[in-house]
Z-matrix of the N, CA and C atoms (Angstrom, degrees):
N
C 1 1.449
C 2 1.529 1 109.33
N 3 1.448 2 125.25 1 137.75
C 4 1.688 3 122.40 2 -177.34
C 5 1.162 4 85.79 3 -100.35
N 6 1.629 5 111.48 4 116.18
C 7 1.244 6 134.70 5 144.87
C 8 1.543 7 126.74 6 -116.50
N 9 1.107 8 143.46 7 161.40
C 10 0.791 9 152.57 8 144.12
C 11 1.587 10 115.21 9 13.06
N 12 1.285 11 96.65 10 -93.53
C 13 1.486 12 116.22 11 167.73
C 14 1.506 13 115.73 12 -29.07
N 15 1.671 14 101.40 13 -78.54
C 16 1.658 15 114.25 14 174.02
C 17 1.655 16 107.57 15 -31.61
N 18 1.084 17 127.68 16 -63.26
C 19 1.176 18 140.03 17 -166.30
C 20 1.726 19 119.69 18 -52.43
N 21 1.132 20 84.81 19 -58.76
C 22 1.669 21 115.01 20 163.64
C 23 1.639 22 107.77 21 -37.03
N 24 1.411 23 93.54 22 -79.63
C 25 1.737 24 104.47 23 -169.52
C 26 1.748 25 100.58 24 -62.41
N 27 1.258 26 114.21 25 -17.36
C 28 1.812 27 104.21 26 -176.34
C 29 1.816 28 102.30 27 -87.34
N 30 0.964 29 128.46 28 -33.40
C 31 1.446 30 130.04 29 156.54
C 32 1.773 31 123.19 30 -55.77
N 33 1.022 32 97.23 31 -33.73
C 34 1.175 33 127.76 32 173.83
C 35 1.946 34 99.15 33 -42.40
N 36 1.580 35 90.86 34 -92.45
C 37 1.439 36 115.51 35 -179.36
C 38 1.826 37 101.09 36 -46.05
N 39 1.112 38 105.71 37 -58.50
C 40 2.187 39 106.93 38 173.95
C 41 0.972 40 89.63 39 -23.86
N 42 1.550 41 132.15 40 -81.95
C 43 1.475 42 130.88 41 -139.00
C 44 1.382 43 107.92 42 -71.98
N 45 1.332 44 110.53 43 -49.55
C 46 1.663 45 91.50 44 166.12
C 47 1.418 46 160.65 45 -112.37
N 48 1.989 47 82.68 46 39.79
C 49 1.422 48 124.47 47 161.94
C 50 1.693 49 100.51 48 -75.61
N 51 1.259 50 107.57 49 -41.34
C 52 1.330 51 109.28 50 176.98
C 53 1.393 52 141.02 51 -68.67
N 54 1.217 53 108.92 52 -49.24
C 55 2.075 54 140.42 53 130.97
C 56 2.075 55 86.85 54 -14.11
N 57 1.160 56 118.50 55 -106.43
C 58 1.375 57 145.22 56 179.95
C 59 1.378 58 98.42 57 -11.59
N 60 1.548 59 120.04 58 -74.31
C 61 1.424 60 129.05 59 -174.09
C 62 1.806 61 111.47 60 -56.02
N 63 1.130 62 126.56 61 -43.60
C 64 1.445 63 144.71 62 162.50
C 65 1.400 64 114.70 63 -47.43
N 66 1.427 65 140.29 64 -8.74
C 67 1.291 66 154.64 65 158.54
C 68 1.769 67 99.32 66 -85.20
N 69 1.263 68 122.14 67 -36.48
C 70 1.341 69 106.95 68 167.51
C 71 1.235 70 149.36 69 -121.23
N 72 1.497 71 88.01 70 10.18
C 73 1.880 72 105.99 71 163.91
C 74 1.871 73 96.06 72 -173.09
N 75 1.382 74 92.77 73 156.69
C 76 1.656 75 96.82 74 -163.04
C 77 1.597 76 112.57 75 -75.19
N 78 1.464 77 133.43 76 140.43
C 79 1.200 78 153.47 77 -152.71
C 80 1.517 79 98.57 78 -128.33
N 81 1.745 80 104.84 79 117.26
C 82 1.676 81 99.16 80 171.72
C 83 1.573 82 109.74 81 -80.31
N 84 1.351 83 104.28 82 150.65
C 85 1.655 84 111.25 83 176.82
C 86 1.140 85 105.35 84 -52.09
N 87 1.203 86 110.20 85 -30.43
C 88 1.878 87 102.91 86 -170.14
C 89 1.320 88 99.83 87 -61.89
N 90 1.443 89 134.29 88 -52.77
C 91 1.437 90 119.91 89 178.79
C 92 1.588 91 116.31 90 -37.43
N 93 1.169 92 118.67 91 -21.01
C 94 1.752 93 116.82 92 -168.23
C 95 1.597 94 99.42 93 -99.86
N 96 1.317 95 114.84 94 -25.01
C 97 1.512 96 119.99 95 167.50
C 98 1.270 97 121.14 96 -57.15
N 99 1.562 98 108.73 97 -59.16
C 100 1.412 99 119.11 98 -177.91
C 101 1.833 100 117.19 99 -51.26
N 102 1.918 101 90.29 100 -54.19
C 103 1.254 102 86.39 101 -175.58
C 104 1.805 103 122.45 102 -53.35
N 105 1.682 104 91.29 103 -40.62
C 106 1.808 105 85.33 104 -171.11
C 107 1.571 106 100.80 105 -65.21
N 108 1.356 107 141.86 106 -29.04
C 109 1.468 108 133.74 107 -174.29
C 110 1.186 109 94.28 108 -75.15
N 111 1.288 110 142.34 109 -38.27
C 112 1.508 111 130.95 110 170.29
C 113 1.495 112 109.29 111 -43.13
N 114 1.293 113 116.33 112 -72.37
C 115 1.905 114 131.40 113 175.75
C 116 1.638 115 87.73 114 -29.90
N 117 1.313 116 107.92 115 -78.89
C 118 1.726 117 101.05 116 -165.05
C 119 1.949 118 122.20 117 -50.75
N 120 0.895 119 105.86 118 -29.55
C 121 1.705 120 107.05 119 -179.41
C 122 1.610 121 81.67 120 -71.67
N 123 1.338 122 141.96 121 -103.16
C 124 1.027 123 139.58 122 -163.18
C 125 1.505 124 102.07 123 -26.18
N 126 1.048 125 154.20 124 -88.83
C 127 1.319 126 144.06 125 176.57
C 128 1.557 127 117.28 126 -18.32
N 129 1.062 128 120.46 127 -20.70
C 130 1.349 129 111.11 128 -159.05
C 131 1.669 130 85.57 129 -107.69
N 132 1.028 131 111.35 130 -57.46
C 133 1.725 132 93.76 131 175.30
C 134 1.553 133 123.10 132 -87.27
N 135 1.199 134 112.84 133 23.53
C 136 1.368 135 112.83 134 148.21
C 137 1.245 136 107.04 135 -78.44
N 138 1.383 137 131.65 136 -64.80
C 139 0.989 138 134.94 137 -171.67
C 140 1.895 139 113.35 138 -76.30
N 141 0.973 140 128.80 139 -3.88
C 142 1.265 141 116.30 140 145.29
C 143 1.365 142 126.92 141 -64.33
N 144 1.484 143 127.90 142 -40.46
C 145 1.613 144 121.56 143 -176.13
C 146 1.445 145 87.00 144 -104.32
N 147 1.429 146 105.21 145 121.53
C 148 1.312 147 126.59 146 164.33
C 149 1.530 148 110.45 147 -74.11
N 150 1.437 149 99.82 148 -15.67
C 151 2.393 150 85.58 149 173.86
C 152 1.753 151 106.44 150 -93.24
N 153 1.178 152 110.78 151 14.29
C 154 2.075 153 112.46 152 -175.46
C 155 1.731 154 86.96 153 -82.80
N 156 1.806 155 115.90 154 -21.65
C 157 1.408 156 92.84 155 174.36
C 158 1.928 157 107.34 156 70.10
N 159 1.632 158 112.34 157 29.85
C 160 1.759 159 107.43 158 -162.49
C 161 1.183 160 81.46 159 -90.60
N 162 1.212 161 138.82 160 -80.80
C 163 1.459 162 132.11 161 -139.58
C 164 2.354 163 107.21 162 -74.48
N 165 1.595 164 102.02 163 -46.02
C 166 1.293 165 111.85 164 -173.71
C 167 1.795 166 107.99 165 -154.50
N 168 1.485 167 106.69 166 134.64
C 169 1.033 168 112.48 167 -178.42
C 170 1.790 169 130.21 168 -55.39
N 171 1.563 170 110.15 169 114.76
C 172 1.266 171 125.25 170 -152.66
C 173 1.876 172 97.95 171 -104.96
N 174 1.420 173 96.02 172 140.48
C 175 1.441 174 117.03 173 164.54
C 176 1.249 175 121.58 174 -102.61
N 177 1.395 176 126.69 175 71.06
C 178 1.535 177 122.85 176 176.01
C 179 1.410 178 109.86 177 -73.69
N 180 1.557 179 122.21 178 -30.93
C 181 1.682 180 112.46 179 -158.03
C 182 1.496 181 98.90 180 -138.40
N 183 1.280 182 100.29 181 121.28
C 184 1.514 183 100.02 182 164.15
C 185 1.951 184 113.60 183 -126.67
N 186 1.380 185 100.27 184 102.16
C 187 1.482 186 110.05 185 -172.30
C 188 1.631 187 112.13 186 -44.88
N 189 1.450 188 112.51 187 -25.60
C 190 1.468 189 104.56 188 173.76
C 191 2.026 190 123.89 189 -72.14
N 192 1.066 191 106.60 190 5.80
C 193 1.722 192 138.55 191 -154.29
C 194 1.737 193 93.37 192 -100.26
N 195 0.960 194 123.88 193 104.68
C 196 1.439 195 116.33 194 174.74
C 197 1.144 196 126.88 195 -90.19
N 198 2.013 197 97.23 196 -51.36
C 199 1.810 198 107.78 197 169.19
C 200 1.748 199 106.38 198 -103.79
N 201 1.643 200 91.40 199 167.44
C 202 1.262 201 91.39 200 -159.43
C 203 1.616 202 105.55 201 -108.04
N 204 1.358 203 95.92 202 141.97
C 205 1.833 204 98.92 203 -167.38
C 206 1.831 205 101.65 204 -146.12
N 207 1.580 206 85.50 205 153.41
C 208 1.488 207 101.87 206 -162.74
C 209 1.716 208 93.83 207 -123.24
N 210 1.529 209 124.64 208 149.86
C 211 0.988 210 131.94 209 -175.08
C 212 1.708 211 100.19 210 -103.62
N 213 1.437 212 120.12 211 125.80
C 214 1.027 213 110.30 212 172.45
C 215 2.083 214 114.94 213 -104.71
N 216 1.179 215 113.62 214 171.91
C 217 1.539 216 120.83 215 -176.14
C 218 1.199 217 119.38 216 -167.54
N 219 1.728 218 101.89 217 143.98
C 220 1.599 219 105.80 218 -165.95
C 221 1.409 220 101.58 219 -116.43
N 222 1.084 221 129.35 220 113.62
C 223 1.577 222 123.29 221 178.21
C 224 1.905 223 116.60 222 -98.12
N 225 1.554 224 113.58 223 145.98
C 226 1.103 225 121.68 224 -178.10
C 227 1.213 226 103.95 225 66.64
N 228 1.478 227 139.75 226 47.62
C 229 1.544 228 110.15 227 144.65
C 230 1.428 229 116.94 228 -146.75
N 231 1.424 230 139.09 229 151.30
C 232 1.932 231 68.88 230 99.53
C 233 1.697 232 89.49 231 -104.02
N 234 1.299 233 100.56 232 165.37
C 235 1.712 234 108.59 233 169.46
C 236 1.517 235 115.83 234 -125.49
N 237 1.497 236 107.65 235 -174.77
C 238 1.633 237 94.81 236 168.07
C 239 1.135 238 129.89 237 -77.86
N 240 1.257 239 135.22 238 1.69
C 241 1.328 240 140.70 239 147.75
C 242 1.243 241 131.21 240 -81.33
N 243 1.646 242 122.25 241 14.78
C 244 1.484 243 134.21 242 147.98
C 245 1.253 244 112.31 243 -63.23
N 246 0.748 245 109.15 244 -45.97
C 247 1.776 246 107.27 245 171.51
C 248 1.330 247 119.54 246 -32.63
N 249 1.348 248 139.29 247 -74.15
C 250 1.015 249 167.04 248 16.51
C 251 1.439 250 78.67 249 107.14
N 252 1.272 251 140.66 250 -93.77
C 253 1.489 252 117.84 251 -159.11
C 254 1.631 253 94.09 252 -82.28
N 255 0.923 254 131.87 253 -6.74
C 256 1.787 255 103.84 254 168.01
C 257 1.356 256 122.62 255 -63.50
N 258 1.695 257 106.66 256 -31.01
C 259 1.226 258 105.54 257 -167.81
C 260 1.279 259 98.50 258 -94.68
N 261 1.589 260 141.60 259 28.24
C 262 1.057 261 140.41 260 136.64
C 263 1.381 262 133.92 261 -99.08
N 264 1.317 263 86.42 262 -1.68
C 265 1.998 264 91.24 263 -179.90
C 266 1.739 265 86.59 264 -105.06
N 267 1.551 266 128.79 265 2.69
C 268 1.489 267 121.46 266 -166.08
C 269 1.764 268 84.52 267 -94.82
N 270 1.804 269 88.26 268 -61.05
C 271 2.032 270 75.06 269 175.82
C 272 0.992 271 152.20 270 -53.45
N 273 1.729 272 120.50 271 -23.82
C 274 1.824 273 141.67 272 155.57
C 275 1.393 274 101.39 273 -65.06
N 276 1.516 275 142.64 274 -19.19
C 277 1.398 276 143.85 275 -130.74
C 278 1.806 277 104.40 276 11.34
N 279 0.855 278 106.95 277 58.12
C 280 1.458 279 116.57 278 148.05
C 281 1.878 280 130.46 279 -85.66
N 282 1.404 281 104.29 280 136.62
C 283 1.399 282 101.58 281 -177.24
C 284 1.297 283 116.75 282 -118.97
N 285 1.479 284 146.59 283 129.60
C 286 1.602 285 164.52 284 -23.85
C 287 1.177 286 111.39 285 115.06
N 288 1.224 287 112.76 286 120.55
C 289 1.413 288 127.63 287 162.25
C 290 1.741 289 103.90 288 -88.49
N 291 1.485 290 110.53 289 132.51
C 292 1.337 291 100.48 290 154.00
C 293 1.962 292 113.91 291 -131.61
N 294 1.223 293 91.65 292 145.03
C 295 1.646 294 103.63 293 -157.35
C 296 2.004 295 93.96 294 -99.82
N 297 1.537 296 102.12 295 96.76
C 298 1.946 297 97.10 296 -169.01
C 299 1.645 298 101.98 297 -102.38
N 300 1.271 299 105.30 298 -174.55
C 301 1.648 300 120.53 299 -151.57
C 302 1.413 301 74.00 300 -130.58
N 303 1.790 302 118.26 301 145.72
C 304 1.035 303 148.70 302 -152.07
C 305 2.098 304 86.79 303 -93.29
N 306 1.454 305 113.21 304 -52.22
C 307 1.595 306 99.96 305 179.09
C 308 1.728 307 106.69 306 -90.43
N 309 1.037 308 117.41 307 26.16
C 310 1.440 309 109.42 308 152.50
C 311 1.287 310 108.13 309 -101.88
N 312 1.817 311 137.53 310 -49.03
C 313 1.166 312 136.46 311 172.91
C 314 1.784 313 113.20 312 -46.58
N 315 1.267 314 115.66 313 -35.43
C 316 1.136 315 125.76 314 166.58
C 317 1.920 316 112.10 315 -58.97
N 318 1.355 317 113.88 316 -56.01
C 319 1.763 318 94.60 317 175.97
C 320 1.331 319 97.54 318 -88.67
N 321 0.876 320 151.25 319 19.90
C 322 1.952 321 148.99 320 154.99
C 323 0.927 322 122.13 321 -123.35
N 324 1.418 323 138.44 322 42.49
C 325 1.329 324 117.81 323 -176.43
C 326 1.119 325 112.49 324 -82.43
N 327 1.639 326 130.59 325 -3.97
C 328 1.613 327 122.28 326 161.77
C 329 1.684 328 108.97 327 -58.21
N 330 0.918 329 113.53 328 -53.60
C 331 1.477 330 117.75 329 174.13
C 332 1.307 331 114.01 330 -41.00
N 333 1.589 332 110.24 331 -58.64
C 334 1.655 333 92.96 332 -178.57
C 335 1.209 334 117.05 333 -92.64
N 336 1.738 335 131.63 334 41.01
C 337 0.504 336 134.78 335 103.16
C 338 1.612 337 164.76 336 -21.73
N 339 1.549 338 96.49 337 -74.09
C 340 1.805 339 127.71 338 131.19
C 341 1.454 340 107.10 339 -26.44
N 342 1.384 341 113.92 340 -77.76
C 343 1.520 342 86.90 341 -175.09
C 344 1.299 343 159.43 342 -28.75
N 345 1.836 344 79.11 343 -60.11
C 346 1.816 345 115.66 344 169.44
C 347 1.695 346 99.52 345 -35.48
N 348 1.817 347 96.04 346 -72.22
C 349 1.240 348 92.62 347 -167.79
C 350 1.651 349 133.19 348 -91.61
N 351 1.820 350 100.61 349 32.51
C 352 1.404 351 110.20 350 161.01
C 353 2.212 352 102.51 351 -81.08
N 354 1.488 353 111.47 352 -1.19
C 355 1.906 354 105.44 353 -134.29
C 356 0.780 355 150.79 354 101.89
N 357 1.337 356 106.77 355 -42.12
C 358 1.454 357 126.12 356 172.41
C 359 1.360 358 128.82 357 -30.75
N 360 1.021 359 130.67 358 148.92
C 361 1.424 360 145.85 359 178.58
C 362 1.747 361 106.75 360 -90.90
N 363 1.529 362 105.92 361 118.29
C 364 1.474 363 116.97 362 166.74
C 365 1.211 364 130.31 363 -109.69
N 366 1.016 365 138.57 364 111.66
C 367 1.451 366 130.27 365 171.43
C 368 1.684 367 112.11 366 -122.62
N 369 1.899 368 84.57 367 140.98
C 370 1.896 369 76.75 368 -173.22
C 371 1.456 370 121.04 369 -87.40
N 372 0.878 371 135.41 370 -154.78
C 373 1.362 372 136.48 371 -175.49
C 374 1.757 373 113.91 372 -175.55
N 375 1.206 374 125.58 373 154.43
C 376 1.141 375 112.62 374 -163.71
C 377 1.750 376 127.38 375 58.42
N 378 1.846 377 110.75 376 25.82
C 379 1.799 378 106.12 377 -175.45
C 380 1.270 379 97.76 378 -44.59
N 381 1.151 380 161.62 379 -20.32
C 382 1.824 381 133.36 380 -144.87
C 383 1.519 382 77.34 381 -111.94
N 384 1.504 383 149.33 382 -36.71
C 385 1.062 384 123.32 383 150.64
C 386 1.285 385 144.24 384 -37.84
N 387 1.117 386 118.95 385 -53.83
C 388 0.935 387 149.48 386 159.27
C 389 2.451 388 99.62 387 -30.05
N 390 1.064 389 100.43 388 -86.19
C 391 1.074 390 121.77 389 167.52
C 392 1.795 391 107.39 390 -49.43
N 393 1.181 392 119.40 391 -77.01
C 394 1.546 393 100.58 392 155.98
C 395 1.695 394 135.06 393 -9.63
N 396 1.585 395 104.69 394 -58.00
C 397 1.541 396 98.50 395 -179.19
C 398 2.065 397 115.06 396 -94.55
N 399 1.440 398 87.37 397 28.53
C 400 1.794 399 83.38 398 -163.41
C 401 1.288 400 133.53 399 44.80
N 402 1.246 401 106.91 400 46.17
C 403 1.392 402 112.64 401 -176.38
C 404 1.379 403 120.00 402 -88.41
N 405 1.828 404 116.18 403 124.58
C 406 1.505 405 116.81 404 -167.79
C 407 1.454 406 103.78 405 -86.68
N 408 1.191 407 106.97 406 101.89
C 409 1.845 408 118.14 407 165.80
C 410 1.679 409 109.78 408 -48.90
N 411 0.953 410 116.83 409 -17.47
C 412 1.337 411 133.24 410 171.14
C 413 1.367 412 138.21 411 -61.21
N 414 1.346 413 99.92 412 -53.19
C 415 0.911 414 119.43 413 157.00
C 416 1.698 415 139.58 414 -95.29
N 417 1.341 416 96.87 415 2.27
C 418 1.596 417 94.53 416 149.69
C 419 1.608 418 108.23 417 -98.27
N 420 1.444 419 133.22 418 -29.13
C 421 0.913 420 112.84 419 163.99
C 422 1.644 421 151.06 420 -85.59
């Protein structure tokens, strides 16, 4: 399977098949050029199509899936511009994960409040922050 890895470790061994061979008759640099620009083109379109599955195994298609849906996410807040997109994910009724920081829930916890009770999906991020500023989850909720 060309993954990542595989790929890696077979460039790997080139170069110091090449190293090795260069102790007994002379090797142009360009051979060590080519190969690493070889490694990189392959890298670069592995990692462009996320269904080649190069770096980690990808789920683009699931035949049981009829309509098509996109996961949306809000990172670092909540801020003052949560507002503002709630009441746009309230008007599409679309639902959002937002992923908040333990001293932002701390100066907003009306907001993440709002969220909760737009539906929304919360997840925290930063717990030892969180835990760092003694913050009572409790009492915002």
């Amino acid at each position: 399977m060309i993954t990542h890895k595989n790929i890696s470790l077979f460039f790997l061994f080139l170069l110091l098949l090449l190293v090795l061979l260069n102790f007994y008759t002379a090797i142009s640099w360009a051979w060590y050029i080519a190969i690493v620009l070889i490694w990189l083109g392959i890298n670069a379109v592995g990692s462009s199509r996320i269904s080649s599955d190069y770096h980690v195994k990808a789920f683009c298609n699931n035949p049981l899936e009829t309509e098509k849906k996109i996961a949306i996410t809000f990172d670092d807040g909540p801020t003052v511009f949560t507002l503002e997109v709630l009441e746009l994910l309230k008007k599409h009724d679309v639902k959002a994960t937002f992923f908040c920081i333990g001293k932002n829930i701390e100066a907003h916890p009306e907001i993440l409040k709002q969220i909760i009770a737009n539906g929304q999906q919360v997840l925290l991020i930063e717990c030892l922050q969180v835990l760092q500023l003694n913050l009572d989850l409790k009492k915002v909720f």
